[in-house]
N, C-alpha and C positions, 0 to 999 in steps of 0.2 A: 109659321116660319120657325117660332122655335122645336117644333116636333124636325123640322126638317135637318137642322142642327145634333139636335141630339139624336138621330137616325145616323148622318155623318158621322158621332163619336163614333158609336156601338161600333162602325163596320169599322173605327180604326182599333178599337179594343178589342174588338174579334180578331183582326189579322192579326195584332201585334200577339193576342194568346196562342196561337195555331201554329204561329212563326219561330215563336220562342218555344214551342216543345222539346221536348227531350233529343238529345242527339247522343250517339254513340260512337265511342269509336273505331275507327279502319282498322286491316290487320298490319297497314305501313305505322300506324303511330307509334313514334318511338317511347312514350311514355308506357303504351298499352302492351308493347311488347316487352319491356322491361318489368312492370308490374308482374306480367304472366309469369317472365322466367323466375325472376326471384323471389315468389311466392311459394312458386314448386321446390325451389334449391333453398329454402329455409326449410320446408318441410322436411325433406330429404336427409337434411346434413344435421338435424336434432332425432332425428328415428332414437328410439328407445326399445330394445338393446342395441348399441351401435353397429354399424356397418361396417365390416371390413370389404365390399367391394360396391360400395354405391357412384355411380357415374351421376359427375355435373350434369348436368342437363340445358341444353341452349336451343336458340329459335329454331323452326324450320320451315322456311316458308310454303316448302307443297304442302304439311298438315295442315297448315294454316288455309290454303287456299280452298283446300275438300274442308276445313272445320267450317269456314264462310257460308261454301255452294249447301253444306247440311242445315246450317243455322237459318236460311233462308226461307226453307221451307216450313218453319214456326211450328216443330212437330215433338214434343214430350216423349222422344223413343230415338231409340240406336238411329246410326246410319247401318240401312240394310247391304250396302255393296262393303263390308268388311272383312266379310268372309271372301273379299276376291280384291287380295291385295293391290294389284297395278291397278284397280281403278280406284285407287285412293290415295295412291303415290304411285310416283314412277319408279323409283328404284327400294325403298323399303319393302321386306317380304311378310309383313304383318303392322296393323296399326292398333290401336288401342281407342279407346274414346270416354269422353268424362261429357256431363250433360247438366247443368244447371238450367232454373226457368224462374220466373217470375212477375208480378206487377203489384202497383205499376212500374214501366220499365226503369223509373228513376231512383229507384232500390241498389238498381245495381251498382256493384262495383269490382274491380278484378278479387280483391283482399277477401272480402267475404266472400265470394261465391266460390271459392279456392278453400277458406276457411271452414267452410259445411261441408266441402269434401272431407278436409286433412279430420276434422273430429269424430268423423270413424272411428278413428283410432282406439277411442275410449271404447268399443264395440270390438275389437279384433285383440284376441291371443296369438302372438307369437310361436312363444314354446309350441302350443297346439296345431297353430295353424288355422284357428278357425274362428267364426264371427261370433257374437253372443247370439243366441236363437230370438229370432225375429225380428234382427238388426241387418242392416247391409253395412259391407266393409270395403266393398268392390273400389269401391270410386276411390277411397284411400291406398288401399296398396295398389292401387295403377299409377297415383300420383308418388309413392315412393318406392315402386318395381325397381332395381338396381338397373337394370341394362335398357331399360326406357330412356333412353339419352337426349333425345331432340323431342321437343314441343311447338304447336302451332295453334291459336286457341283464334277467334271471332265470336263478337257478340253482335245482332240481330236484334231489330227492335220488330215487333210482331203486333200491327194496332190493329187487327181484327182477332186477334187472341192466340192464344199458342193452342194446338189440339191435343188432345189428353190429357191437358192442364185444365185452362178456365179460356169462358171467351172476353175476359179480359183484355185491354190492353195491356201488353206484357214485353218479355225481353227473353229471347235464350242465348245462352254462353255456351259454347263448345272447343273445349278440349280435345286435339288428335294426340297420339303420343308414337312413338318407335324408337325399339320394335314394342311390338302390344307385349302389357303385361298380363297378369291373371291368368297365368295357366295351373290349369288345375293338377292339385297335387304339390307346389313347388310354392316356398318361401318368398313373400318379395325379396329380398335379399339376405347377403351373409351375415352371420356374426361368427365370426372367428377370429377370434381376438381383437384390437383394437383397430378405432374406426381409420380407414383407407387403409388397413396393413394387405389387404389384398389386392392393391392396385398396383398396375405395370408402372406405373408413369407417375407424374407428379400428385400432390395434397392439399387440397387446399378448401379450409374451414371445413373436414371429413370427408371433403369430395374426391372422387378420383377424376385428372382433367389431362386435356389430351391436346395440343395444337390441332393436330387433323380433326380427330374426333367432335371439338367444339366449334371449329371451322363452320360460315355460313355459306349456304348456297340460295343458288337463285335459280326458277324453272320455269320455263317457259312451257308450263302445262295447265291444264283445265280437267276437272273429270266429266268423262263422254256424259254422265248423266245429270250435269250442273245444269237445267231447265233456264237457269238465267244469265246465262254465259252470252256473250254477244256472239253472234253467224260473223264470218270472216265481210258482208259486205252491211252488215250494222254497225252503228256508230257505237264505241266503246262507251258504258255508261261513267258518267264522272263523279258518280256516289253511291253509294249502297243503299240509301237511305230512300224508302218506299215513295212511289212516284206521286202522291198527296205534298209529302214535304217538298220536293224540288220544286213541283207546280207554284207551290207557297212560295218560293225564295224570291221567283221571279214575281209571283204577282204582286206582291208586299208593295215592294217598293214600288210600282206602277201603283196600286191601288193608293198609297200615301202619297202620291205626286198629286193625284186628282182631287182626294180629301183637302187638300192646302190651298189648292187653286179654287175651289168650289167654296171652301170657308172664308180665304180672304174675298172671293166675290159677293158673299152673303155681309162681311163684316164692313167693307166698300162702301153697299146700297143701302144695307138696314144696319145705321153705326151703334143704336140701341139694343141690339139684339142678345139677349145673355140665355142662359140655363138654369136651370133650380128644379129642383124636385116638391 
């Protein structure tokens, strides 16, 4: 009897670990979207030599919805529909993309994975234009491109590993940006004289900011190639979060309804009954 007990714990310490894994968050959380934008617009608004035409930069939910549909696919490389604008936004005519990865997934957090981008910077010349040789600097000046104005980022938990990472359990974060930056040959942005002295519009902490321009929208779109997008006569799914974890949410608490009912029957009949190792 007491094997029989202590068989009941394990399966309730097993649920209770399985249940309480990692979770991440949605691309609606207000916190995660707040995190994103002003991680980039602290970047931004301290660039060294300053800016005379760098754009605030604020949310935007179609990057965000293609940074979701790419993070999904748990895959350590570009999204390949970049080169073909509308299927990555509907109305932008070029995106950009930033790509962090890691595990276990509980590393993550917006600030650092933002953070290992922006420290490029110690790798990238200005005046020259160019990276230190054998360093990458991409992923910085896309996060402080001047006319990259809107952001949309999704993080991805990936429990059978990310591929051309590790088969770890792991996490990818994904950054869209527009319009794309990193064209080759061109500065991320001005320095001509002092920081926002080239901006139309208003200043604010070196940014250049715009009513319309910072304006949010909402889109009722999908990209054609999002494999886990719901068919118009499927049931919208109500989480991101890989179909193991939802399974859990429900069984949890079914399976601890029965563990209780089955323990007080055992504590009922055999009132002696304890544990020990």
């Amino acid at each position: 009897m007491r094997g029989t007990v202590k068989t009941l714990l394990w399966v309730w310490i097993i649920l209770d670990s399985v249940a309480g894994s990692i979770t991440l968050p949605e691309i609606t959380d207000g916190k995660f979207i707040e995190e994103c934008v002003n991680e980039h617009n602290k970047a931004r608004s301290s660039v060294s030599p300053p800016a005379s035409d760098m754009l605030y930069m604020t949310w935007d939910e179609g990057l965000a919805i293609t940074a979701r549909a790419w993070a999904k696919r748990c895959v350590f490389d570009h999204n390949i529909f970049l080169k073909e604008p509308r299927r990555v936004h509907p109305t932008f005519p070029s995106v950009g993309e930033n790509i962090w990865t890691g595990y276990p997934p509980s590393i993550f957090n917006v600030k650092s994975a933002i953070t290992n981008w922006v420290d490029e910077k110690n790798d990238y010349d200005y005046v020259r234009n160019t990276c230190r040789q054998d360093a990458i600097c991409g992923h910085y000046t896309q996060v402080v491109w001047a006319r990259s104005y809107k952001v949309g980022c999704a993080v991805q938990l990936c429990p059978n590993g990310v591929r051309y990472f590790s088969s770890e359990d792991g996490a990818v974060f994904v950054c869209n940006y527009a319009t794309a930056g990193n064209i080759a040959g061109s500065r991320p942005y001005e320095s001509k004289g002092a920081a926002c002295s080239g901006c139309d519009d208003t200043c604010e902490n070196n940014l250049c900011r715009s009513k319309e321009r910072d304006s949010l929208k909402t889109y009722n779109w999908t990209p054609d190639w999002d494999t886990t997008a719901p068919t118009p006569t499927a049931p919208t799914p109500t989480t991101s979060l890989p179909g193991r974890y939802v399974t859990i949410l429900i069984v949890r608490p079914l399976a601890l309804f029965f563990t209780f009912i089955t323990a007080y029957a055992i504590k009922f009949k055999f009132p002696n009954v304890f544990c020990y190792e």
